[in-house]
C-alpha positions in Angstrom: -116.3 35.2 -77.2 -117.3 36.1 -73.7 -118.9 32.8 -73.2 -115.7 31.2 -74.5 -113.7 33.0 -71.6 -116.2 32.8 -68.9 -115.4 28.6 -69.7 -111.9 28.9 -69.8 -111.8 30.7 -66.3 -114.2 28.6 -64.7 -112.4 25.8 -65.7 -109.2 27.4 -63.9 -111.0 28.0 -60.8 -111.8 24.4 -60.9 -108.3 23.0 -61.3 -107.1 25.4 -58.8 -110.1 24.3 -56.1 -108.7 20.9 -57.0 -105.6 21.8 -56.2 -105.8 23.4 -53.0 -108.3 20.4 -51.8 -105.5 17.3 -52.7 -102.5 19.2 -51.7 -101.7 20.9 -48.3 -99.1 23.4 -47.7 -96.4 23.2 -45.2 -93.4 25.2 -44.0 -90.2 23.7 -42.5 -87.3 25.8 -41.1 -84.1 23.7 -41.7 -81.2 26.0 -39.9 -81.3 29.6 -42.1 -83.2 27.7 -44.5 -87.2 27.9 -44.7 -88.7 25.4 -46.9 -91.9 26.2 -48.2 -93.9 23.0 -49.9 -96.9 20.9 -50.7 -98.0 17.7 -49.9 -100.1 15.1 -51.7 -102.9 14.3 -49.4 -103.2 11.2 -50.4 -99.7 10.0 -51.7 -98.0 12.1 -48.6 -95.5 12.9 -51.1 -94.0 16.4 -52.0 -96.1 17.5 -54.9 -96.1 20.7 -56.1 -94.1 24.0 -56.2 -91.3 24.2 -54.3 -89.2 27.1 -52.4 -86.3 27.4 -50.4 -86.0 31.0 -48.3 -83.3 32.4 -46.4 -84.4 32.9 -42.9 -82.3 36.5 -42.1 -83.2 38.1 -45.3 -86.1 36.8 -46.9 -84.2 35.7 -50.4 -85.9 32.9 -52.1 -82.9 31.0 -53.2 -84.4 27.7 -54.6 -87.6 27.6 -57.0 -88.8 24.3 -57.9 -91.4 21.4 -58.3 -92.0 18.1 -57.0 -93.6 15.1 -58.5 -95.0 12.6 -56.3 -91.7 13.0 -53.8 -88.8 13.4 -56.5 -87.8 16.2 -58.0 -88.9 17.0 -61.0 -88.8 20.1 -63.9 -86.9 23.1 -64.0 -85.0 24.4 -61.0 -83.1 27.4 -60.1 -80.2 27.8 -57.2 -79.0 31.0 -55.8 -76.2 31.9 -53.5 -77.1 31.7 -50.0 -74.9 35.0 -49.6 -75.3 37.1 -52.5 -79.2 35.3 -53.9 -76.7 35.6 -57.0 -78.2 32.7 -59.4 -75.3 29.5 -59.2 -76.9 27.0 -61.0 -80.0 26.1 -63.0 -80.9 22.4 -63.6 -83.6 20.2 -65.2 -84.5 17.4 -63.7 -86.6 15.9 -66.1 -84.2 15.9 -68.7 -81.5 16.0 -66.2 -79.3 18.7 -67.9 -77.6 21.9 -66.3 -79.7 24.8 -68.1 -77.2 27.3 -66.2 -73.7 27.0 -64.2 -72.1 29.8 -62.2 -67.9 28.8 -62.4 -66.9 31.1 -60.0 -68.9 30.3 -57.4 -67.5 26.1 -57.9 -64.2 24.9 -56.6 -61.8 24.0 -59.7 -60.1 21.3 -57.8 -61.9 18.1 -56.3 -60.5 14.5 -55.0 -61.1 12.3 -58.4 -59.8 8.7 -59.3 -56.2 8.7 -60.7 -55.6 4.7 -62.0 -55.6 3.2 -58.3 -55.7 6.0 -55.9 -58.3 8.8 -55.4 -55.7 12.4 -55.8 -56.8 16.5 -55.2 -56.6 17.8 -59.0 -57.9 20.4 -61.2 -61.0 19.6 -62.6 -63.0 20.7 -65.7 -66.3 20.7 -62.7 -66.1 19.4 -59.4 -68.5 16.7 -57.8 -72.3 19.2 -57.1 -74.7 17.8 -54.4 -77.2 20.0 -56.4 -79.6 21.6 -53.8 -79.0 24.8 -51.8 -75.6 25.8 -50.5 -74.8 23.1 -47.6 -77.7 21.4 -47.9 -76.8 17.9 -46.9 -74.8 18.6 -44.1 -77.6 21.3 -42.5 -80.4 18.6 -42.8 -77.6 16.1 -41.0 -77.5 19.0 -38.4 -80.9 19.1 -37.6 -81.8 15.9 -38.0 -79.6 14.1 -36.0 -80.3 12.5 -32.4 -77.2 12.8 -30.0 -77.3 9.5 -28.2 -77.2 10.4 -24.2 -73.8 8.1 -24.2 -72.2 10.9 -25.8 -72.6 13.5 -23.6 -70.8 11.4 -21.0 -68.5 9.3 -23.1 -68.0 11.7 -26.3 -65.8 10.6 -29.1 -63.6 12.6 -31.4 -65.3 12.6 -34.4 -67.4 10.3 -37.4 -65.8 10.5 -40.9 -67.1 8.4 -43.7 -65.6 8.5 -47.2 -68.2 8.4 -50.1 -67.2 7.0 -53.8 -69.5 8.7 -56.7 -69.3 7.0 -59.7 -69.1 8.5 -63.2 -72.8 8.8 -63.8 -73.3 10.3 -60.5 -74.6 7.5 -58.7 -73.2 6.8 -54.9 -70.9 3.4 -55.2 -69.4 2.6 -51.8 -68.3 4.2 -48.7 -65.6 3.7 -46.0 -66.0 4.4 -42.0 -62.4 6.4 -41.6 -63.0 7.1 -38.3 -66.0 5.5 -36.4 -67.8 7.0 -33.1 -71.1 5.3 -32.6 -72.6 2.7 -35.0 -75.9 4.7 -34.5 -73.9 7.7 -35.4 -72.2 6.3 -38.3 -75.4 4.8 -39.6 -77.2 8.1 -39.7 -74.5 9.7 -41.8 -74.5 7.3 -44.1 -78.7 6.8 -44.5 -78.3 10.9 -44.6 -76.0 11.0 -47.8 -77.9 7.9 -49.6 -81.4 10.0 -48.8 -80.3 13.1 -50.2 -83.1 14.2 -52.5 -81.0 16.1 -54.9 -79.0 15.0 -57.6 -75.4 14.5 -57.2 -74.0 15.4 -61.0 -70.2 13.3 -61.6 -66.8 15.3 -61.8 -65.6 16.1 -65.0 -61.9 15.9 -65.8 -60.9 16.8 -69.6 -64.5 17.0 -70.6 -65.3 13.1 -69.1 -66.9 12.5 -66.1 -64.6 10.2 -63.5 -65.6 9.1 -60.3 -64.9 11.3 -57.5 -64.7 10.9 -53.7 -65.9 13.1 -50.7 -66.3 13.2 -47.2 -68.5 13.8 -44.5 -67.0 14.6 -40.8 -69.1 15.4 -37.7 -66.7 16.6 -34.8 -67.6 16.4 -30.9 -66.6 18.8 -28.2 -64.0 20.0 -31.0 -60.9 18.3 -29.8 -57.6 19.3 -30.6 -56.7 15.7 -31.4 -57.9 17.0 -35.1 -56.7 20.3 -35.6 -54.1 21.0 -37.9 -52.4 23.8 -39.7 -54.2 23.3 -42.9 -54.9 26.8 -44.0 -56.9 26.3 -47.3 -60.3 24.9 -47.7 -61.2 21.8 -49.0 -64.2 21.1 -50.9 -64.6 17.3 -50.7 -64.8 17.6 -46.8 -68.7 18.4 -45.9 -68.1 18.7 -41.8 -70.3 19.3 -38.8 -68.9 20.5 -35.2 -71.1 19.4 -32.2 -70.3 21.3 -28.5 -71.7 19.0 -26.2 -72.1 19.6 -22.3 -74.8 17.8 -20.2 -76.4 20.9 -18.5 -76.5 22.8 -21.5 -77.8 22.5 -25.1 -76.0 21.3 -28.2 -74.4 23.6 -30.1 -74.0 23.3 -33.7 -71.8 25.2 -36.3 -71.5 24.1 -39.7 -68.5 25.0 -42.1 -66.7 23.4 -45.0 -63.3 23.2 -44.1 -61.1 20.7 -42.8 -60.2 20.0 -39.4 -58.2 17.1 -39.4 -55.8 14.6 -41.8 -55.3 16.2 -44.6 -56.6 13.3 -47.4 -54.6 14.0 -50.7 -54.3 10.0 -51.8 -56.2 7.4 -50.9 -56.0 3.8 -52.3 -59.2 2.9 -54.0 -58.8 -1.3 -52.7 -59.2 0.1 -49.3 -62.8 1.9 -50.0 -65.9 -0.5 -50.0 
């Protein structure tokens, strides 16, 4: 018996030595967001155990595991306020183990016969990943160009269609600023290494429409009165002066047209 567990653990040892000698560890601090991970040597893929930590109080608020670069396993999210668990997914067998209602908007923008409308909705459109993620990775990954500091524009809004099975479908400049700008966005949302899991209206998926909106220098031309939030608007304020550095805020609620129809033969 004691020769069968002096085996056993120098058999773990090994895979562990194994382990630590094809994989290296690395740590990435996205905005509040510490991201702690492994890469493949070899592959240069994420491989491994994956976590997410808040940067202000030390929460872990995403446990995971990579395969070769993709997602893969069981996952958990938590509240980046609270560390209250939201959501619990599989990726393998891509199911939601877990769902927190409360903390999901019960209204979404969702295809209506020719026209995309804000209704009620059994589950809204989820970028599953940690709260914001998309548009804090677009926030710190960006490149200003220098033109912008002395020619800014208003603002880049781009219109994303998600199909019923999740999958991205089309998208629509609304409001251009730079083609280098616009470009970003747009490789930003079709990079997103999450899963983006289809709005459900009367227990069947539909397609679904959101938005992503980068503002510069925050000019009034976009303001409005709009007082509630809405959740299909993922948006970005830069402050941009040339002797100073850029400052970035990130919030999800609209400053601009308020988007309650929109004709589906205008989005490509």
């Amino acid at each position: 018996m004691k020769q069968l567990l002096l085996t056993i653990s120098i058999l773990i040892c090994s895979v562990l030595l194994l382990t630590g000698q094809s994989r290296k560890k690395k740590t990435e601090i996205t905005g509040i967001v510490k991201e702690v991970y492994y890469i493949d040597k070899e592959s240069k893929l994420m491989d491994g155990r994956y976590y997410a930590i808040h940067t202000n109080t030390n929460d872990t608020l995403v446990t995971g595991t990579y395969n070769q670069g993709l997602r893969a396993d069981h996952w958990v999210f938590r509240n980046n306020k609270t560390n209250e668990k939201k959501l619990e997914f599989d990726f393998y067998t891509d199911t939601i183990l877990f769902i927190e209602p409360n903390f999901y908007p019960d209204s979404f923008l969702i295809q209506q016969g020719n026209e995309f409308v804000y209704d009620k909705v059994d589950r809204p459109l989820i970028l599953v990943g940690y709260d914001d993620e998309l548009i804090i990775k677009i926030a710190n990954q960006i490149k200003i160009p220098k033109e912008l500091y002395l020619n800014p524009c208003i603002a880049a809004f781009i219109a994303f269609i998600v199909d019923e099975n999740g999958t991205l479908t089309g998208s629509k400049i609304i409001n251009s600023c730079q083609s280098a700008i616009d470009q970003f966005i747009s490789q930003s949302v079709n990079s997103f290494n999450g899963r983006l899991l289809p709005a459900i209206k009367d227990g069947q998926p539909v397609k679904s429409m959101f938005f992503v909106k980068i503002n510069f220098q925050g000019s009034k031309d976009w303001e409005t009165s709009a007082q509630n939030s809405l959740p299909y608007i993922f948006e970005l304020n830069f402050q941009l002066a040339v002797e100073s550095k850029t400052m970035v805020t990130v919030k999800k609620i609209p400053i601009g047209y308020e988007y309650q129809d929109v004709q589906i033969n205008n989005i490509r």
